[in-house]
C-alpha positions as CSV (number, residue, x, y, z in Angstrom):
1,X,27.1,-53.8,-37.0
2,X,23.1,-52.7,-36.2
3,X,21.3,-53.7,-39.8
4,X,19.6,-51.1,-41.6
5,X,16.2,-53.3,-41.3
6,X,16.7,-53.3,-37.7
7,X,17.3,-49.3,-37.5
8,X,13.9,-49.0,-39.8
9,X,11.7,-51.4,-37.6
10,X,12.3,-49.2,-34.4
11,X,11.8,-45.8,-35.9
12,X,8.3,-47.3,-36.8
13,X,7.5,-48.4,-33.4
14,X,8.8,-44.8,-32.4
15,X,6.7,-43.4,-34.3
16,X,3.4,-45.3,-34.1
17,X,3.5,-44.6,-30.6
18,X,4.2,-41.1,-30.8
19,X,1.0,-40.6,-32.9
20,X,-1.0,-43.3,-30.9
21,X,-0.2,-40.8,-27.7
22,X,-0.7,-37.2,-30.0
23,X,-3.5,-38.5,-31.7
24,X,-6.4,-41.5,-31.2
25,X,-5.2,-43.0,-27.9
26,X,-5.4,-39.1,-26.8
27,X,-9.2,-39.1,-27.4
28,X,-9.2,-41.6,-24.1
29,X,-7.8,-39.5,-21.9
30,X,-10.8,-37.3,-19.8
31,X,-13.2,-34.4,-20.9
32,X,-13.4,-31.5,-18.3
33,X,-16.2,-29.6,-18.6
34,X,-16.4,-26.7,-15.5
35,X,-19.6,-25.1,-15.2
36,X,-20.0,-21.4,-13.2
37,X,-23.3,-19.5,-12.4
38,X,-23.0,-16.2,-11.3
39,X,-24.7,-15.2,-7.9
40,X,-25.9,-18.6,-7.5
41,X,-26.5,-19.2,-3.7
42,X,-26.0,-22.8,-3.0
43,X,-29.6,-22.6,-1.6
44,X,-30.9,-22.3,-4.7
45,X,-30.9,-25.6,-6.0
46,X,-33.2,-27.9,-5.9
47,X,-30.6,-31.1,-4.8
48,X,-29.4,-28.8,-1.9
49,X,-33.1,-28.8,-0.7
50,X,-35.1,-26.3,-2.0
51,X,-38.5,-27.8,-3.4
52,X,-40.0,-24.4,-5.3
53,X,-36.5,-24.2,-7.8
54,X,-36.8,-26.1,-11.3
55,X,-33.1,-27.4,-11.6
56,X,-33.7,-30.7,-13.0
57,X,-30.2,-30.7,-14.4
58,X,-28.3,-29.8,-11.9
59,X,-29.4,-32.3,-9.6
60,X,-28.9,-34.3,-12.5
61,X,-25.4,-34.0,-12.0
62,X,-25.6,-34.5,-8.8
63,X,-27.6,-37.3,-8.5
64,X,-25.5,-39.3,-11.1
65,X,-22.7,-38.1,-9.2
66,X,-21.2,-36.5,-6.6
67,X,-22.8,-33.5,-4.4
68,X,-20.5,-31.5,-2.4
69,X,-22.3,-30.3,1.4
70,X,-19.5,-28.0,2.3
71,X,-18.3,-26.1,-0.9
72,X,-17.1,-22.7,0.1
73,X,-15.5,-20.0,-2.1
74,X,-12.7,-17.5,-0.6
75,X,-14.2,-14.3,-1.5
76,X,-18.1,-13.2,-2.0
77,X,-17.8,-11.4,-5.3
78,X,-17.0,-12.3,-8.7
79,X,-14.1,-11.4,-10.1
80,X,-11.6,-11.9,-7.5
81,X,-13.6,-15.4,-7.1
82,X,-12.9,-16.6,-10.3
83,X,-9.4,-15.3,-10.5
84,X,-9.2,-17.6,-7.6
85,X,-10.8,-20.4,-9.2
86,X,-8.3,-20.2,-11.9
87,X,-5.1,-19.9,-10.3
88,X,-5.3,-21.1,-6.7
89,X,-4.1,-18.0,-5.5
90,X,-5.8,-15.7,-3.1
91,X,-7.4,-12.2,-3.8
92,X,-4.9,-10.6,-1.8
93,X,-1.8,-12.0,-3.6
94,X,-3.8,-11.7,-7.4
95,X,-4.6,-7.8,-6.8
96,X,-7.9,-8.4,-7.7
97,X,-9.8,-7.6,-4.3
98,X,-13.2,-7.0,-5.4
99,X,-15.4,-6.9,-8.7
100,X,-12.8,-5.3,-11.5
101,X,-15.0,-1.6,-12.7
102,X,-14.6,-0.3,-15.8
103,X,-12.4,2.0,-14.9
104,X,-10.2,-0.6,-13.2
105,X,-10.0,-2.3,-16.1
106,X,-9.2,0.8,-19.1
107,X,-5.9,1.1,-16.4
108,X,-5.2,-2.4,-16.5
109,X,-6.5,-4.4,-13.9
110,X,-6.4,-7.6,-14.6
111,X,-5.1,-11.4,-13.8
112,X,-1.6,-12.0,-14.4
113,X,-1.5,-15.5,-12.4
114,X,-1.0,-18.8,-14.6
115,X,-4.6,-20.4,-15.0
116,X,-5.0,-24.5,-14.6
117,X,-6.3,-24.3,-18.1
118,X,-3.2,-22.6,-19.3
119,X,-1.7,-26.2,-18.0
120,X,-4.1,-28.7,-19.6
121,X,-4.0,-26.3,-23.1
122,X,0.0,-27.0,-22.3
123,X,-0.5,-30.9,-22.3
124,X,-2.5,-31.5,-25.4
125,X,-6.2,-30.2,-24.5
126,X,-8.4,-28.5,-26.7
127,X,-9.2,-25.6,-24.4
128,X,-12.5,-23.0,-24.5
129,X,-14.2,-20.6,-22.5
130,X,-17.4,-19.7,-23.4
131,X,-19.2,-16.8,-21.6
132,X,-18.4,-14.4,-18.9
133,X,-14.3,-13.3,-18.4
134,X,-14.0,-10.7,-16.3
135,X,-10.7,-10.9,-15.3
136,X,-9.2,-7.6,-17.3
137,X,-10.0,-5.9,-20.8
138,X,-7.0,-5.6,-22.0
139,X,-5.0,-7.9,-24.6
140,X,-2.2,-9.2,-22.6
141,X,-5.3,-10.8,-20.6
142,X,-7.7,-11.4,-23.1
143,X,-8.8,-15.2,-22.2
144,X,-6.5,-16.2,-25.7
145,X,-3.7,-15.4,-23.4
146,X,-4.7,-17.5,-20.3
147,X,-4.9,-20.8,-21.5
148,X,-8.4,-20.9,-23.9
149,X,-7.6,-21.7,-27.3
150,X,-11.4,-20.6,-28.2
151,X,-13.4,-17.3,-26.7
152,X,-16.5,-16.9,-26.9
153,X,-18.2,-14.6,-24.7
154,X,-17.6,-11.3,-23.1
155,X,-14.8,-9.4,-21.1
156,X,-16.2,-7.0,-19.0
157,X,-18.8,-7.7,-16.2
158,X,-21.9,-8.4,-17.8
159,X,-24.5,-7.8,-20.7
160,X,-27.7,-8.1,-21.4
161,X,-29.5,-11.3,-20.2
162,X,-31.5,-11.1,-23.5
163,X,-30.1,-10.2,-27.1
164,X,-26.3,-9.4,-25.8
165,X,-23.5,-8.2,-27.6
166,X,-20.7,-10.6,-27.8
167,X,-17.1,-11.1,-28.9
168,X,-17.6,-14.1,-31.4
169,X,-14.3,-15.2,-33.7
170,X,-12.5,-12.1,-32.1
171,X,-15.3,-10.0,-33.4
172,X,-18.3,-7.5,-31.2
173,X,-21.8,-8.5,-32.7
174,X,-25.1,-8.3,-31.1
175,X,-26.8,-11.7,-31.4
176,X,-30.4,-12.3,-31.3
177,X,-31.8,-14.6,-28.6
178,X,-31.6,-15.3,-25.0
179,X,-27.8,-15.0,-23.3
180,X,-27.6,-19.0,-21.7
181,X,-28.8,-20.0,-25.1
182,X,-26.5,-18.3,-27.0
183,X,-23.5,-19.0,-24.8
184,X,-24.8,-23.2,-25.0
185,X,-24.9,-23.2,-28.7
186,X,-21.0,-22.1,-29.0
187,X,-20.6,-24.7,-26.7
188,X,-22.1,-27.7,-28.2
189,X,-20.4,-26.8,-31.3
190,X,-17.1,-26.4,-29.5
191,X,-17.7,-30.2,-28.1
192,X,-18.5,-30.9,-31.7
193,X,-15.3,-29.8,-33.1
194,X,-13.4,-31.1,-30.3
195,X,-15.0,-34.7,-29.8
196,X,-12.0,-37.0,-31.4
197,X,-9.3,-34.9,-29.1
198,X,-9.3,-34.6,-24.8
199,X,-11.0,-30.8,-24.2
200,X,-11.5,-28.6,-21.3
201,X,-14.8,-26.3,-20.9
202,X,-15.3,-23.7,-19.3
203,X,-18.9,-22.5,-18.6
204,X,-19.7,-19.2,-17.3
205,X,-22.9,-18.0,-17.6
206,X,-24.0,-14.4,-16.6
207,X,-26.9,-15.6,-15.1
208,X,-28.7,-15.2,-12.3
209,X,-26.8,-12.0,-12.2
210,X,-28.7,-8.8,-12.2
211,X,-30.7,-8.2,-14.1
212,X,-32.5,-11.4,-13.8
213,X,-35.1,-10.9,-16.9
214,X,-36.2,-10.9,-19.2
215,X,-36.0,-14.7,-20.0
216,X,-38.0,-17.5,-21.6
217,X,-41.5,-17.7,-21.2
218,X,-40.5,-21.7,-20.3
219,X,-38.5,-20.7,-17.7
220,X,-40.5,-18.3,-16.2
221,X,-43.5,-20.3,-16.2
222,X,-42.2,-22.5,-14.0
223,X,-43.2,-19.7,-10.8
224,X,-46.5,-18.8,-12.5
225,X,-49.0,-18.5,-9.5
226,X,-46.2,-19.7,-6.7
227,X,-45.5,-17.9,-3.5
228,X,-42.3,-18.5,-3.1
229,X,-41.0,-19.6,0.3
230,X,-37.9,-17.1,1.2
231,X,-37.3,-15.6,4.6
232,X,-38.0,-12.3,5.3
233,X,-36.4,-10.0,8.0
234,X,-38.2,-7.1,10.1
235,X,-38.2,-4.1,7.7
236,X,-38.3,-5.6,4.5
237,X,-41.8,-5.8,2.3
238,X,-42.7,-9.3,1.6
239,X,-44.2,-9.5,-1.1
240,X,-41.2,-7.9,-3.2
241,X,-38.7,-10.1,-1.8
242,X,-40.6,-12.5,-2.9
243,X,-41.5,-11.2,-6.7
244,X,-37.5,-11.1,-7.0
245,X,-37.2,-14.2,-5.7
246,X,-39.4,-15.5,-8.4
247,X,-37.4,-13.7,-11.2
248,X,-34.0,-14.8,-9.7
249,X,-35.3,-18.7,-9.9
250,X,-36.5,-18.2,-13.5
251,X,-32.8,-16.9,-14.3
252,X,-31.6,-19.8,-12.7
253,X,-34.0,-22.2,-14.4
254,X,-32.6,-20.7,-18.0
255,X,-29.2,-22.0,-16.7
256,X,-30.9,-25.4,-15.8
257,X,-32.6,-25.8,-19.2
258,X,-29.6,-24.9,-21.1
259,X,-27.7,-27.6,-18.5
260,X,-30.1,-30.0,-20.2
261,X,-28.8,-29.3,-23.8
262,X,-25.5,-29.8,-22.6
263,X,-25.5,-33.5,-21.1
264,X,-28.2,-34.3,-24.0
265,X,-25.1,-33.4,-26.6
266,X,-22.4,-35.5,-24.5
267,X,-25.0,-38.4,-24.6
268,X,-25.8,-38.1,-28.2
269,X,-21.8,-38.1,-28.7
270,X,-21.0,-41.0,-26.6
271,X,-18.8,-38.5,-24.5
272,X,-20.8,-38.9,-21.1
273,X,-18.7,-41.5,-19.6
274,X,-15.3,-40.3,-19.7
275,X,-16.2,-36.5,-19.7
276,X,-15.8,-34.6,-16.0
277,X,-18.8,-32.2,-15.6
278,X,-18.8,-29.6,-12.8
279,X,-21.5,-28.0,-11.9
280,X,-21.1,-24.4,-9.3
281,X,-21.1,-20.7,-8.9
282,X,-18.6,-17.9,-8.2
283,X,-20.2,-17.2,-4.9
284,X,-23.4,-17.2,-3.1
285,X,-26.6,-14.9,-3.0
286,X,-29.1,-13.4,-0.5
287,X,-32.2,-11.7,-1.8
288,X,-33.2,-11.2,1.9
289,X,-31.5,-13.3,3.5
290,X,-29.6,-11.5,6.6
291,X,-32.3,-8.4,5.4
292,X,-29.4,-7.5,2.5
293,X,-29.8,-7.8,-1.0
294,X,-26.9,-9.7,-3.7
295,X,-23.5,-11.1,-2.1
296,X,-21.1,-10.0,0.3
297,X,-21.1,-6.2,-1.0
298,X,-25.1,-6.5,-0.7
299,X,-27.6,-3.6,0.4
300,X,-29.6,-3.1,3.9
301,X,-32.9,-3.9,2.2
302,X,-35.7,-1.8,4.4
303,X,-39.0,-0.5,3.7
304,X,-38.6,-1.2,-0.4
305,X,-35.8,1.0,-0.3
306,X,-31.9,0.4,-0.2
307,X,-29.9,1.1,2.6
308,X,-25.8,1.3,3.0
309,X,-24.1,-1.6,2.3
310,X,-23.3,-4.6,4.5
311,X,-20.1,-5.8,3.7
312,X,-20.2,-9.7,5.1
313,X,-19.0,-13.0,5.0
314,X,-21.8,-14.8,5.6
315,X,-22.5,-18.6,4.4
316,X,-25.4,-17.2,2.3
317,X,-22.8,-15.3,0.5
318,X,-19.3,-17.5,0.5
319,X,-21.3,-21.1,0.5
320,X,-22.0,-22.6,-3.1
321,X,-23.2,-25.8,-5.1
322,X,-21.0,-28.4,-6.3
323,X,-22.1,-31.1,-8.0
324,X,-19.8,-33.5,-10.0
325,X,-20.3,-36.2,-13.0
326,X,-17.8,-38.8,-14.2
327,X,-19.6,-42.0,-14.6
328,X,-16.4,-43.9,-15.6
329,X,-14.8,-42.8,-11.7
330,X,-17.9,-41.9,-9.5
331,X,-20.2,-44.0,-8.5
332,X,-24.1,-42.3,-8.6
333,X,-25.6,-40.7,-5.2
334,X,-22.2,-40.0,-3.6
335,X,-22.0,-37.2,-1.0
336,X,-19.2,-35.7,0.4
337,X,-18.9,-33.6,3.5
338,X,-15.4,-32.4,3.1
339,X,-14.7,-29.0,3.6
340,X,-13.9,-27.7,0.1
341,X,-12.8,-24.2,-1.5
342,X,-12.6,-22.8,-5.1
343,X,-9.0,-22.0,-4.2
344,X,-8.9,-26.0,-4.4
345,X,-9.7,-26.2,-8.2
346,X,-6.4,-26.0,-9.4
347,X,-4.6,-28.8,-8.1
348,X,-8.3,-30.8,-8.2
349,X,-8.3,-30.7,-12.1
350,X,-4.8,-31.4,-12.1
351,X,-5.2,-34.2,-9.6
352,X,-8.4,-35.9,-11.6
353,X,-6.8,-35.7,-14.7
354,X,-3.5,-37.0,-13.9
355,X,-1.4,-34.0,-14.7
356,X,1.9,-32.7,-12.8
357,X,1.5,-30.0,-11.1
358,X,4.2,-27.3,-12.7
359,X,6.8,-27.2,-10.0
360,X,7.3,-23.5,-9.9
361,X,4.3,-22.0,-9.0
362,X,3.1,-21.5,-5.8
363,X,-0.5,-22.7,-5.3
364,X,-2.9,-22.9,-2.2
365,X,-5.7,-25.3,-1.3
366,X,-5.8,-28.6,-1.7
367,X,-6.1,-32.2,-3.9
368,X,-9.3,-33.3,-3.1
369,X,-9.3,-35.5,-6.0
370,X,-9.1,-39.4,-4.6
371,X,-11.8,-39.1,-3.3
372,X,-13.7,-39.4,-6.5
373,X,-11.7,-42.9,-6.8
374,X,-12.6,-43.8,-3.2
375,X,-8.8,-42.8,-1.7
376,X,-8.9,-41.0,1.2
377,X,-7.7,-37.1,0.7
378,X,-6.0,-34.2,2.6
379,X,-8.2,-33.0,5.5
380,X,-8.8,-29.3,5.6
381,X,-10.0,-28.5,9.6
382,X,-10.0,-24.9,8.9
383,X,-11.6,-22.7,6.0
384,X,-10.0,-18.8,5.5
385,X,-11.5,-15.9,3.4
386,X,-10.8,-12.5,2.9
387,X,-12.7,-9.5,1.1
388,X,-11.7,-6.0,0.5
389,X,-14.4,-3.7,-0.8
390,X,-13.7,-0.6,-2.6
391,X,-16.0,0.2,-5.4
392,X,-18.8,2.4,-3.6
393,X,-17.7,2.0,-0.2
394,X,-14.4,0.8,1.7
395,X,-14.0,-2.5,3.8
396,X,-11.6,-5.1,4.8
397,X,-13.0,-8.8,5.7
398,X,-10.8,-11.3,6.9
399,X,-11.9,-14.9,8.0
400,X,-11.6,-17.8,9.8
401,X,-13.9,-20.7,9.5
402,X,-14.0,-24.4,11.2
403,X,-17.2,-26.8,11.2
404,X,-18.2,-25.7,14.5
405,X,-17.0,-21.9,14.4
406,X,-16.7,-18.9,12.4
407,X,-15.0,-15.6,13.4
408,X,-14.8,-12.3,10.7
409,X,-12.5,-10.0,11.3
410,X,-13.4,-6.3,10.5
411,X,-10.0,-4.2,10.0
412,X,-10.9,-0.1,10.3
413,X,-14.3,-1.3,12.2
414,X,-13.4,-3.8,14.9
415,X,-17.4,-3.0,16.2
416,X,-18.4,-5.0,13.4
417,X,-16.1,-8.1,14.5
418,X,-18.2,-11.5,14.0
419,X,-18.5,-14.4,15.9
420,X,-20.7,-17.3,15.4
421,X,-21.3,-20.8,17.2
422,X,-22.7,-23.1,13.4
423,X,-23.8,-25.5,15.5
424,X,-26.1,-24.2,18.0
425,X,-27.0,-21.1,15.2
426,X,-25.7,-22.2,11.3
427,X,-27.9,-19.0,10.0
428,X,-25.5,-17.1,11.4
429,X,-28.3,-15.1,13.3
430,X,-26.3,-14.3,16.7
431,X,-23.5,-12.3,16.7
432,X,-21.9,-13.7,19.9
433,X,-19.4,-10.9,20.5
434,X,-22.7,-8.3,20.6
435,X,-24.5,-10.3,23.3
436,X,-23.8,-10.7,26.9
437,X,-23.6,-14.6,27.7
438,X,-22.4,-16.9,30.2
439,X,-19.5,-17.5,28.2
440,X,-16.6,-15.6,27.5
441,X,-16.7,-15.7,23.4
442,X,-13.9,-13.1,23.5
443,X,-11.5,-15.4,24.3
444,X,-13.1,-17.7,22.2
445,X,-12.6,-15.1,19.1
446,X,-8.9,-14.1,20.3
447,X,-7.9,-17.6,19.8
448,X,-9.5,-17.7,16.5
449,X,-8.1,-14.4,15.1
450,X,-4.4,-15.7,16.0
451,X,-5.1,-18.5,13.9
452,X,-6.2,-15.9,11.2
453,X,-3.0,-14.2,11.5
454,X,-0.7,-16.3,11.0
455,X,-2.8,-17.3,7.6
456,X,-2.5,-13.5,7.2
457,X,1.1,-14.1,7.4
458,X,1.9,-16.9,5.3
459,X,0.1,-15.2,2.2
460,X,1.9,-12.0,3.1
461,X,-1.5,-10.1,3.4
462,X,-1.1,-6.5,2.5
463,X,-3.3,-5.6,5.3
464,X,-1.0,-6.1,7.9
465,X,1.6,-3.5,6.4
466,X,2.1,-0.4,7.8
467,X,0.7,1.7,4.5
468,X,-3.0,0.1,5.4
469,X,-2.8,1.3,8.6
């Protein structure tokens, strides 16, 4: 016969450990904090090389961390980007093929895909994301429905860089005061509230979007009296590639300073060494580069004045910083030269922070997390991408990217077909199926674009049905 002492003693220790998991031995388990620029070109960073960009903190992260040299994303414009990021899931498969209009959105456009934070708000985290959405307008995807227990931010595209209107506490007001600042101070009081339970952050700034000002006299002042150093193509005027230049960095200095404010709070919290910061953007930027303006639905830029658009795939517009802190797993100054995608982040955070991944979803990319613990992790050889315009103008990208090659496949404009050797020409500047050479690059590219299609294949691209043709 069990004694009633007995019984008593083990529902005790049942239930000590019960709380101990729900409740202080919770508070060990790691802080994810996932930070996104917008239009942030991995060139301009300061830790990536350039030496005219104030991004103290940024490199920060980096430098007591982890840089990333080969961090690509899988489409060059936001929203289908960071439907990606969320749900490791391609454009193509999400429905969300280019930047989401307003139109798009009012007839419900929007992403229906299970989100990674969705998961960690699942296994006990205290879950936020503070900033720019852009993934539908609509309530069933209203960010309270994909995994963030807190919003604070906006839905559509963008707002103003400088007194924006906001949704706050489910709420529109117009707030005073500069947009990075504004979106920060939610966020230090979200890390606040959150301190003595596990959360997950996400950042998303506006900025550098345009427009890029006004911000900050301190930011700005940064550029006083510099010429910046950008490259400028036959056609273009100098010196306004360069004044935008100059505005774009002070955008991306707010970030930076607001960065600051950030890793100052985990410090002042004693958060810093168990808290996973994450520092990158939705896609990369030009501002000249290749003679276009923006991303990969940039502008000819000729003469001061804007040309058609130059739908592309260039590493100017798909390649992006990442930077990584953890101090309690990675070791300060590490670089890795991986080959990395943002349709990676969803089995990475679960990967880092110990979580199953739910065995009924199909994901892409890959767990690249050992090798923040020093374990060797899946090698990706090959990189693809895809990107099908259709606000103001019609394309459809498709690509295929090793270390030493890259070929872009033009559907409805095979004249515009891409091929590129990186390692004899990494800015992309010679199209090597629009040149007569020695070499045979067709066969080269045929090889490649076989490769693409059975990618194309496997993800049941929508291109390749008869209805696109």
């Amino acid at each position: 016969m069990i004694k009633p002492l007995y019984v008593m003693s083990c529902l005790l220790l049942i239930l000590f450990v019960l709380s101990d998991v729900s409740s202080g031995k919770a508070a060990e388990r790691p802080n994810l904090i996932s930070i996104v620029t917008d239009d942030q070109g991995r060139w301009a960073m300061g830790l990536y090389g350039n030496r005219q960009i104030h991004t103290p903190y940024m490199d920060q992260i980096g430098k007591q961390g982890a840089v990333f040299t080969n961090a690509f994303v899988a489409t060059p414009v936001c929203s289908p980007s960071r439907a990606t990021f969320l749900s490791g899931r391609f454009p193509t498969e999400l429905k969300i093929t280019d930047w989401i209009s307003t139109e798009e959105a009012q007839e419900g456009t929007g992403l229906t895909a299970m989100t990674w934070p969705e998961v960690l708000q699942q296994q006990g985290y205290q879950t936020a994301l503070i900033g720019k959405w852009h993934l539908g307008e609509q309530n069933q995807f209203h960010p309270h429905k994909k995994g963030f227990t807190h919003f604070m931010g906006f839905l559509a595209g963008g707002t103003r860089p400088m007194d924006p209107t906001l949704e706050v506490n489910g709420k529109t007001e117009k707030l005073k005061g500069p947009l990075p600042d504004l979106l920060v101070n939610d966020a230090i009081d979200f890390i606040r509230r959150s301190k003595d339970k596990p959360f997950a952050l996400c950042l998303h700034f506006r900025a550098p979007h345009t427009p890029y000002g006004p911000v900050p006299r301190q930011d700005s002042a940064h550029y006083e009296g510099m010429e910046i150093d950008v490259p400028v193509t036959e056609g273009a005027i100098p010196e306004q590639i360069r004044q935008k230049n100059k505005e774009y960095y002070a955008s991306v200095s707010s970030v930076d300073r607001n960065i600051g404010r950030l890793l100052k709070e985990l410090d002042q919290l004693h958060l810093t060494e168990n808290t996973l910061v994450i520092f990158t953007s939705d896609h990369g930027y030009n501002i000249g580069r290749h003679g276009i303006s923006t991303k990969g639905n940039g502008h000819w830029i000729a003469g001061g004045v804007t040309g058609p658009k130059r739908p592309n795939m260039w590493d100017t517009s798909i390649r992006v910083p990442l930077v990584m802190r953890w101090p309690a797993v990675i070791k300060p100054g590490t670089q890795f030269d991986e080959l990395v995608s943002n349709i990676d982040m969803f089995k990475f955070v679960l990967g880092a922070l110990k979580i199953p991944q739910p065995t009924n979803l199909k994901l892409h990319g890959i767990d690249y997390s050992p090798l923040l613990f020093g374990h060797p992790a899946p090698v990706r050889k090959v990189l693809f991408g895809q990107y099908d315009l259709h606000n103001n103008g019609l394309a459809y990208l498709r690509m295929i990217r090793t270390p030493k090659l890259k070929y872009v496949k033009h559907y409805r404009a095979k004249s515009m077909d891409e091929l590129y050797d990186l390692e004899s020409d990494p800015g992309e500047n010679t199209n090597l199926l629009h040149r007569r050479t020695r070499k045979n690059w067709q066969e080269t590219a045929d090889l490649l674009e076989n490769q693409l299609l059975d990618w194309q294949k496997s993800i049941q691209d929508p291109i390749l049905e008869p209805a696109y043709e």
